[in-house]
N, C-alpha and C positions, 0 to 999 in steps of 0.2 A: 184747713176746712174739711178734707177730708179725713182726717183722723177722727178730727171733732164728734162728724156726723157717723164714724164707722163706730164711735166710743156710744156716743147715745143711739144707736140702733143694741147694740148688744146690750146696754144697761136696763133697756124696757126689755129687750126678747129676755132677759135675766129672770126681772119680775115675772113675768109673763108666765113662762117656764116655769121658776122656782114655783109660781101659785098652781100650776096646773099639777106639775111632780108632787108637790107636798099633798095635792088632796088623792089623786092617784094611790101614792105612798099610805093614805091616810086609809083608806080603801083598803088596801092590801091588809094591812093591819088589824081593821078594826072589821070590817065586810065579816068574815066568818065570825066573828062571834055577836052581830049586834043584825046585820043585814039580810047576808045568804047564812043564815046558820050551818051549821055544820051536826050529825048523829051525835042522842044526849047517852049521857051511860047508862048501861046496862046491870046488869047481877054481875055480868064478867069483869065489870071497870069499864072502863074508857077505849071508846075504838081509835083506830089507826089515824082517825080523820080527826077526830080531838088535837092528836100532839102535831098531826101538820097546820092544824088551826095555830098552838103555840106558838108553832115555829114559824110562822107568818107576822104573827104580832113582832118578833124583833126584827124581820127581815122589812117590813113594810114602813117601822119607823126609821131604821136606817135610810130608807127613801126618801122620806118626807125630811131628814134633816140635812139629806142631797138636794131636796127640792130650796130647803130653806138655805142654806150655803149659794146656790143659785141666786138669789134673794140680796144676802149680803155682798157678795164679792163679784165685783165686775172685772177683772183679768178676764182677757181670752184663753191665756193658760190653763187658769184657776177652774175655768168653766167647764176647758175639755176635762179635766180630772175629775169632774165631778159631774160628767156625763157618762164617762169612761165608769164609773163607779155605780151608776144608774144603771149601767148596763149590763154589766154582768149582777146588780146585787138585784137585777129582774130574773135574771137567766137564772139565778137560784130559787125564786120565788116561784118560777116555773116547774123546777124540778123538782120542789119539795111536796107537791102531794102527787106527780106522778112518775118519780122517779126515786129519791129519796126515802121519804116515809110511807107514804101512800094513803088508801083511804080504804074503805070498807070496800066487801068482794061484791057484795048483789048492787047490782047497778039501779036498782030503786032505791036506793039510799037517798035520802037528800044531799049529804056528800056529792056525790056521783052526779045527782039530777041539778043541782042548783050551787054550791058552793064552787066546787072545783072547776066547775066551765066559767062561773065568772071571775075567778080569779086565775084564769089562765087569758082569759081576753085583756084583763088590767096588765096582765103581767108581757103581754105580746103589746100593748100598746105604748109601755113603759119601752120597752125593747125597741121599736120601731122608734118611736119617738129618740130616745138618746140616740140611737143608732148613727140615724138625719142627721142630729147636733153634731155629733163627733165629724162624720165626713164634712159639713160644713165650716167647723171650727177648722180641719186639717187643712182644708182647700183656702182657705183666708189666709191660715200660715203659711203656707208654700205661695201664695199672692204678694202676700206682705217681705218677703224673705224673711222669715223666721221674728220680725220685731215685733216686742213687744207694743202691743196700743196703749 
C-alpha cells in the first residue's frame, strides 16, 4: 500500500511538474523574442542581447523537453536526472546574458530594463524549484534504501 500511494504521489507531482517546467522552459525561450523583447538592430548589426536572446531559445527548449520527460517517465531515478538536468540547464540560462554573452552597456536598454531581470527571475525559480526536487528525491532514496519504486 505504501509503495502504491508513494508511486501515485510522484506520478501527479510528475505531471504537475513536468507542466509547470515545460511552460517555464517555454518562457525562457520564447519571452525575449515575443514577450519581454530584447534591443532591435542597428547600422552596427545586432547587439550583445540579440544572440543571448538566441542562445535562450535552445537553452529554454532543452527545459521544457526536461519538463516534458517529467511528463512521460515516472522512475524516482528518472526524475532526479531530469531535475538534476533542470538545474544546472537553468544555471546556464542564468549565466548567459550576464555572464557569458551579455547584453548592451546603457542600462536603459530594454535589455537591461525588461528582458534580462525577467529572465533571470524564471531562471532562479527553475533553480529553486529543481533544487527542492532533487533534495527530496535524494532524501526518499536514502528512506527507501536506495529501491527502486
Amino acid at each position: 500500500m505504501l509503495k502504491k500511494f508513494h508511486v501515485s504521489r510522484i506520478l501527479k507531482n510528475g505531471i504537475v511538474s513536468g507542466v509547470v517546467v515545460s511552460i517555464l522552459g517555454l518562457l525562457v525561450a520564447f519571452g525575449p523574442q515575443f514577450l519581454f523583447k530584447v534591443c532591435n538592430a542597428d547600422e552596427n548589426g545586432f547587439p550583445h542581447c540579440h544572440w543571448s536572446a538566441q542562445a535562450e531559445i535552445g537553452i529554454g527548449i532543452m527545459i521544457a523537453a526536461l519538463g516534458f520527460g517529467l511528463m512521460l517517465f515516472n522512475a524516482p531515478h528518472t526524475h532526479l536526472g531530469l531535475y538534476l538536468g533542470i538545474f544546472f540547464s537553468s544555471a546556464i540560462a542564468i549565466s548567459v546574458p550576464h555572464v557569458l554573452i551579455g547584453g548592451c552597456n546603457m542600462m536603459s536598454m530594454a535589455c537591461r530594463r525588461v528582458a534580462f531581470p525577467a529572465l533571470t527571475v524564471i531562471s532562479i525559480v527553475l533553480l529553486l524549484y529543481s533544487a527542492i526536487n532533487v533534495a527530496f528525491l535524494v532524501k526518499t532514496k536514502e528512506v527507501m534504501n536506495g529501491q527502486e519504486v
